[in-house]
PABA-181567 format. One record per residue (C-alpha): residue number from 1; residue in one letter; z, y, x. Coordinates in Angstrom, 1 decimal, decimal comma. Each point is the difference from the previous one (the first is absolute). Layout:
// residues N
{seq:NUM; type:a; c3:Z; c2:Y; c1:X}
...
This chain:
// residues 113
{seq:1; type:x; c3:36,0; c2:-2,8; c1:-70,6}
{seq:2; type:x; c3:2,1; c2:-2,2; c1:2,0}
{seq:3; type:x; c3:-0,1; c2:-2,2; c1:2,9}
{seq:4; type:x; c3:2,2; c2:-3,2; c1:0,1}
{seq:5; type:x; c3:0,8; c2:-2,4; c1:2,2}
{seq:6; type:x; c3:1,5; c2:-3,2; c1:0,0}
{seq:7; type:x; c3:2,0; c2:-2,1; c1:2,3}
{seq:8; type:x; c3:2,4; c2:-2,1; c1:0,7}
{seq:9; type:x; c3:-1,9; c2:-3,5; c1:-0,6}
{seq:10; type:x; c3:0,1; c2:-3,0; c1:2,2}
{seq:11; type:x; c3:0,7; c2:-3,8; c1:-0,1}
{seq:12; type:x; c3:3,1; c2:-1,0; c1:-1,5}
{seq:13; type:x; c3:2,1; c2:-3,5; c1:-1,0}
{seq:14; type:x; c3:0,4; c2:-0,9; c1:-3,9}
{seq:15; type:x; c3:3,0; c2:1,3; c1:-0,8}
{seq:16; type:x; c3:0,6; c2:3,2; c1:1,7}
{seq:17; type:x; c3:-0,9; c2:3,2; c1:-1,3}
{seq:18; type:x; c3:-2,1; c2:2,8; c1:1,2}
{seq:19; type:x; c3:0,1; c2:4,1; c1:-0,3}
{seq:20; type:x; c3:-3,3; c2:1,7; c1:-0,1}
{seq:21; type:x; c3:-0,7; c2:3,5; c1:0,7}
{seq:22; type:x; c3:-2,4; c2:2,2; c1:-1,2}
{seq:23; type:x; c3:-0,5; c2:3,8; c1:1,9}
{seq:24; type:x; c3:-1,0; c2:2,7; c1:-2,6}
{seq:25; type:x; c3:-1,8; c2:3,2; c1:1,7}
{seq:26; type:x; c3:-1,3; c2:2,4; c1:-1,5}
{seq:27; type:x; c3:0,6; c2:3,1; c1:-1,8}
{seq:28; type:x; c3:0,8; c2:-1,3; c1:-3,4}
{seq:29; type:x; c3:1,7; c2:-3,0; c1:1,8}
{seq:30; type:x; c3:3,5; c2:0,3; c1:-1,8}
{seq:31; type:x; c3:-1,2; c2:0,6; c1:-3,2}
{seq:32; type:x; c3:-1,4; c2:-3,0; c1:-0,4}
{seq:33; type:x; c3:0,2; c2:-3,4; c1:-1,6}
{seq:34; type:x; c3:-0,6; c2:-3,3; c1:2,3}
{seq:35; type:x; c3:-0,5; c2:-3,2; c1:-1,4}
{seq:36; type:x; c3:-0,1; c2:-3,7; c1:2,3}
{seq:37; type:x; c3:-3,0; c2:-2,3; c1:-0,6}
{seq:38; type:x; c3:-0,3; c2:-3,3; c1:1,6}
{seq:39; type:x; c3:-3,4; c2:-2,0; c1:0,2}
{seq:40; type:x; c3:0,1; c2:-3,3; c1:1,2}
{seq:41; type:x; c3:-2,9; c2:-1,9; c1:1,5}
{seq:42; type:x; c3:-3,0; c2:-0,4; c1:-2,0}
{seq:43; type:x; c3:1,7; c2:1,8; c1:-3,4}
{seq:44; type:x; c3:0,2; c2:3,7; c1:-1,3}
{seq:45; type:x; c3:3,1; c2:2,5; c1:0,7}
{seq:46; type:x; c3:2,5; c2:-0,6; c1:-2,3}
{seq:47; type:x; c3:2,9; c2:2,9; c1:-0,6}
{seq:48; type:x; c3:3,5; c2:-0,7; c1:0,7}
{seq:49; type:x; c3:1,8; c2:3,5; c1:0,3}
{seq:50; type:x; c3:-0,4; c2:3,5; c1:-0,8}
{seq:51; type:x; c3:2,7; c2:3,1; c1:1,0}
{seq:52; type:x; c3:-0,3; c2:3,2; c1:-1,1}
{seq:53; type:x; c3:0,2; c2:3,1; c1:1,2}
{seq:54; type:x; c3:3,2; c2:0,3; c1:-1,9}
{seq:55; type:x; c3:1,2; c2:-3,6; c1:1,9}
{seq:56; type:x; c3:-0,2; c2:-1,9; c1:-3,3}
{seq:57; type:x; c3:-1,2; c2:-3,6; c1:0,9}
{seq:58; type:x; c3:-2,1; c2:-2,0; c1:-2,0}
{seq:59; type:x; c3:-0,5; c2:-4,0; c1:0,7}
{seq:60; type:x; c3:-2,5; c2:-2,8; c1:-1,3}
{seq:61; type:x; c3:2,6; c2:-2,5; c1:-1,7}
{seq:62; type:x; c3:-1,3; c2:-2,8; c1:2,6}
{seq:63; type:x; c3:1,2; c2:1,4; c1:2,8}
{seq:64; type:x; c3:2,7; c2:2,8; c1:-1,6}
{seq:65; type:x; c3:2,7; c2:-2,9; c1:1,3}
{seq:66; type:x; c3:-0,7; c2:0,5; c1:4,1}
{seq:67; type:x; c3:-1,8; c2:3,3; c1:0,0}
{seq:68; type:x; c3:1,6; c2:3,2; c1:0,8}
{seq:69; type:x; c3:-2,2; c2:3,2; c1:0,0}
{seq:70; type:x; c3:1,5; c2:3,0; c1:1,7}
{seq:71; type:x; c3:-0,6; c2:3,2; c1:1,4}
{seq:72; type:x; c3:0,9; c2:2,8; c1:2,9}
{seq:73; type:x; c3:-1,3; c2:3,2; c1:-1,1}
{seq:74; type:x; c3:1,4; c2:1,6; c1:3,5}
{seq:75; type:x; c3:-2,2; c2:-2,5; c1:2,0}
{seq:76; type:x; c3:-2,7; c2:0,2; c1:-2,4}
{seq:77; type:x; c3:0,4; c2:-3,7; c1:-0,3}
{seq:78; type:x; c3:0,1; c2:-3,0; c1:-3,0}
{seq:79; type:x; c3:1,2; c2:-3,2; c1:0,8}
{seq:80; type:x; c3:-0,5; c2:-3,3; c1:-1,6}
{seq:81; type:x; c3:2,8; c2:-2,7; c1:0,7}
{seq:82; type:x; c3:-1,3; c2:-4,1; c1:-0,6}
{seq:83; type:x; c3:3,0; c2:-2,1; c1:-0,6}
{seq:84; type:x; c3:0,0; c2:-3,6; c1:0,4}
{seq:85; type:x; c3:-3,8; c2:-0,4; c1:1,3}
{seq:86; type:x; c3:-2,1; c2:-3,0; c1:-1,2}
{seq:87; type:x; c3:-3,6; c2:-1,0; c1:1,4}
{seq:88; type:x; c3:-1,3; c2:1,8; c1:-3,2}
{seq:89; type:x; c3:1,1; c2:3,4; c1:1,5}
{seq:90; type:x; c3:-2,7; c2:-0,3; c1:2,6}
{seq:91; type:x; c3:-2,3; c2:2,5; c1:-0,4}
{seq:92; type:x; c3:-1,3; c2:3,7; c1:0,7}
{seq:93; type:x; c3:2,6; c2:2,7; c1:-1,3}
{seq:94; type:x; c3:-1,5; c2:3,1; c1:-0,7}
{seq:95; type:x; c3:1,9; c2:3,1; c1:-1,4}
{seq:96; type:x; c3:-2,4; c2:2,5; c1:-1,7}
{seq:97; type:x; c3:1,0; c2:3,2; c1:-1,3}
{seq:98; type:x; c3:-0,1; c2:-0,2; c1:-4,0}
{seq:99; type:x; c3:-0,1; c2:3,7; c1:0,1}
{seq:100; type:x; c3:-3,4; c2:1,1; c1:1,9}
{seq:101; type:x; c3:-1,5; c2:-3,9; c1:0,0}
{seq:102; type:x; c3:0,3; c2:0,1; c1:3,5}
{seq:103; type:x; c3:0,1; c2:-3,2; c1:1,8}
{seq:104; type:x; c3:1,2; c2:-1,4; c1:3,6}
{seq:105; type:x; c3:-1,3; c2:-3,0; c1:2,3}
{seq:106; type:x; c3:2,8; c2:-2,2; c1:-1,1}
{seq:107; type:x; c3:2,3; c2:-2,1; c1:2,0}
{seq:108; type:x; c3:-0,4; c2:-3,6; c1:0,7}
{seq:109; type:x; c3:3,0; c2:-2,6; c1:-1,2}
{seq:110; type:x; c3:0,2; c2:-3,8; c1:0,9}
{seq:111; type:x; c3:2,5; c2:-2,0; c1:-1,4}
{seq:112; type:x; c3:0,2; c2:-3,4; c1:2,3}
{seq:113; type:x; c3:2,1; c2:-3,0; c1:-1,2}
Protein backbone atom coordinates (compact mmCIF):
# COMPACT_ATOMS: atom_id res chain seq x y z
CA UNK A 1 0.00 0.00 0.00
CA UNK A 2 0.65 3.51 -0.72
CA UNK A 3 -0.47 6.84 0.11
CA UNK A 4 -0.49 9.69 -2.58
CA UNK A 5 -0.97 13.01 -2.66
CA UNK A 6 -1.63 15.48 -5.11
CA UNK A 7 -0.99 19.10 -5.57
CA UNK A 8 -0.21 21.77 -7.34
CA UNK A 9 -3.81 22.84 -8.72
CA UNK A 10 -5.20 26.25 -8.80
CA UNK A 11 -6.90 28.79 -11.24
CA UNK A 12 -5.08 29.43 -14.29
CA UNK A 13 -5.47 31.61 -17.82
CA UNK A 14 -6.07 29.53 -21.19
CA UNK A 15 -3.02 29.26 -22.49
CA UNK A 16 -0.50 28.67 -19.84
CA UNK A 17 0.50 25.53 -18.67
CA UNK A 18 0.54 23.86 -15.34
CA UNK A 19 2.95 21.16 -13.39
CA UNK A 20 1.19 18.89 -10.99
CA UNK A 21 2.81 16.99 -8.29
CA UNK A 22 1.93 13.93 -6.82
CA UNK A 23 3.89 12.75 -3.26
CA UNK A 24 4.41 8.90 -3.11
CA UNK A 25 4.99 7.42 0.61
CA UNK A 26 5.16 4.47 1.43
CA UNK A 27 7.29 1.51 1.55
CA UNK A 28 6.81 0.22 -1.88
CA UNK A 29 6.65 3.94 -3.05
CA UNK A 30 9.55 3.74 -5.72
CA UNK A 31 8.58 0.66 -7.17
CA UNK A 32 5.68 1.75 -8.40
CA UNK A 33 3.66 2.81 -11.37
CA UNK A 34 1.55 6.20 -11.25
CA UNK A 35 -0.85 7.02 -13.69
CA UNK A 36 -2.88 10.88 -14.14
CA UNK A 37 -6.71 10.84 -14.36
CA UNK A 38 -8.69 13.85 -14.88
CA UNK A 39 -12.50 14.05 -14.17
CA UNK A 40 -14.24 16.97 -15.19
CA UNK A 41 -17.57 18.20 -13.83
CA UNK A 42 -20.42 15.88 -14.05
CA UNK A 43 -18.27 13.04 -16.21
CA UNK A 44 -16.14 9.97 -15.29
CA UNK A 45 -12.08 9.92 -14.87
CA UNK A 46 -10.67 9.60 -17.94
CA UNK A 47 -6.68 8.43 -18.19
CA UNK A 48 -4.18 10.58 -19.66
CA UNK A 49 -0.70 9.22 -18.47
CA UNK A 50 0.88 6.45 -16.91
CA UNK A 51 4.98 6.15 -15.83
CA UNK A 52 6.49 3.35 -14.73
CA UNK A 53 8.56 2.28 -12.31
CA UNK A 54 11.13 1.91 -15.00
CA UNK A 55 10.27 5.90 -16.14
CA UNK A 56 8.59 4.65 -19.42
CA UNK A 57 5.69 7.14 -20.17
CA UNK A 58 2.60 6.15 -21.68
CA UNK A 59 0.01 8.96 -23.06
CA UNK A 60 -3.83 8.85 -24.35
CA UNK A 61 -3.30 10.18 -28.07
CA UNK A 62 -5.71 13.20 -27.15
CA UNK A 63 -3.62 14.80 -24.98
CA UNK A 64 0.03 12.86 -25.87
CA UNK A 65 0.68 16.51 -27.72
CA UNK A 66 0.75 18.87 -24.28
CA UNK A 67 1.23 16.19 -21.60
CA UNK A 68 4.41 15.37 -20.16
CA UNK A 69 4.48 12.67 -17.39
CA UNK A 70 7.62 12.47 -15.24
CA UNK A 71 9.15 11.27 -12.29
CA UNK A 72 11.70 11.89 -9.18
CA UNK A 73 12.40 8.69 -7.57
CA UNK A 74 14.82 10.71 -4.99
CA UNK A 75 11.76 12.91 -3.90
CA UNK A 76 9.44 10.11 -4.16
CA UNK A 77 7.61 12.33 -6.61
CA UNK A 78 5.70 12.05 -10.33
CA UNK A 79 4.90 15.07 -12.03
CA UNK A 80 2.43 15.74 -14.75
CA UNK A 81 3.16 18.91 -16.98
CA UNK A 82 -0.28 20.55 -19.08
CA UNK A 83 0.89 22.43 -21.93
CA UNK A 84 -1.15 24.96 -23.55
CA UNK A 85 -4.31 24.83 -21.18
CA UNK A 86 -7.83 25.02 -22.63
CA UNK A 87 -11.26 25.34 -20.51
CA UNK A 88 -11.54 21.53 -21.21
CA UNK A 89 -8.51 20.91 -18.79
CA UNK A 90 -10.65 21.97 -15.85
CA UNK A 91 -11.13 19.29 -13.75
CA UNK A 92 -9.97 17.12 -10.68
CA UNK A 93 -6.43 15.48 -11.36
CA UNK A 94 -5.94 12.51 -9.46
CA UNK A 95 -2.74 10.25 -9.63
CA UNK A 96 -3.43 6.75 -8.41
CA UNK A 97 -0.89 4.11 -8.05
CA UNK A 98 -1.46 1.49 -10.93
CA UNK A 99 0.60 -0.82 -8.87
CA UNK A 100 -1.41 -1.33 -5.30
CA UNK A 101 -4.81 0.54 -6.68
CA UNK A 102 -4.21 2.98 -4.34
CA UNK A 103 -5.76 6.28 -4.87
CA UNK A 104 -5.31 10.14 -3.61
CA UNK A 105 -7.82 13.15 -2.97
CA UNK A 106 -6.96 14.69 -6.30
CA UNK A 107 -6.11 18.24 -7.03
CA UNK A 108 -8.43 20.80 -8.29
CA UNK A 109 -7.60 22.59 -11.96
CA UNK A 110 -9.48 25.68 -13.45
CA UNK A 111 -8.85 26.81 -16.67
CA UNK A 112 -10.33 30.55 -16.96
CA UNK A 113 -10.47 32.28 -20.42
Amino acid sequence: QVQLVESGGGLVQVGSYLKLSCAVSGSAASGVSVAWYRQAPETTREWLATISAARLPRYDQSVKSRVTISRDDAKNTVYLQIDNLSPDDTGTYYCPSVTTGDWGQGTQVTVSS
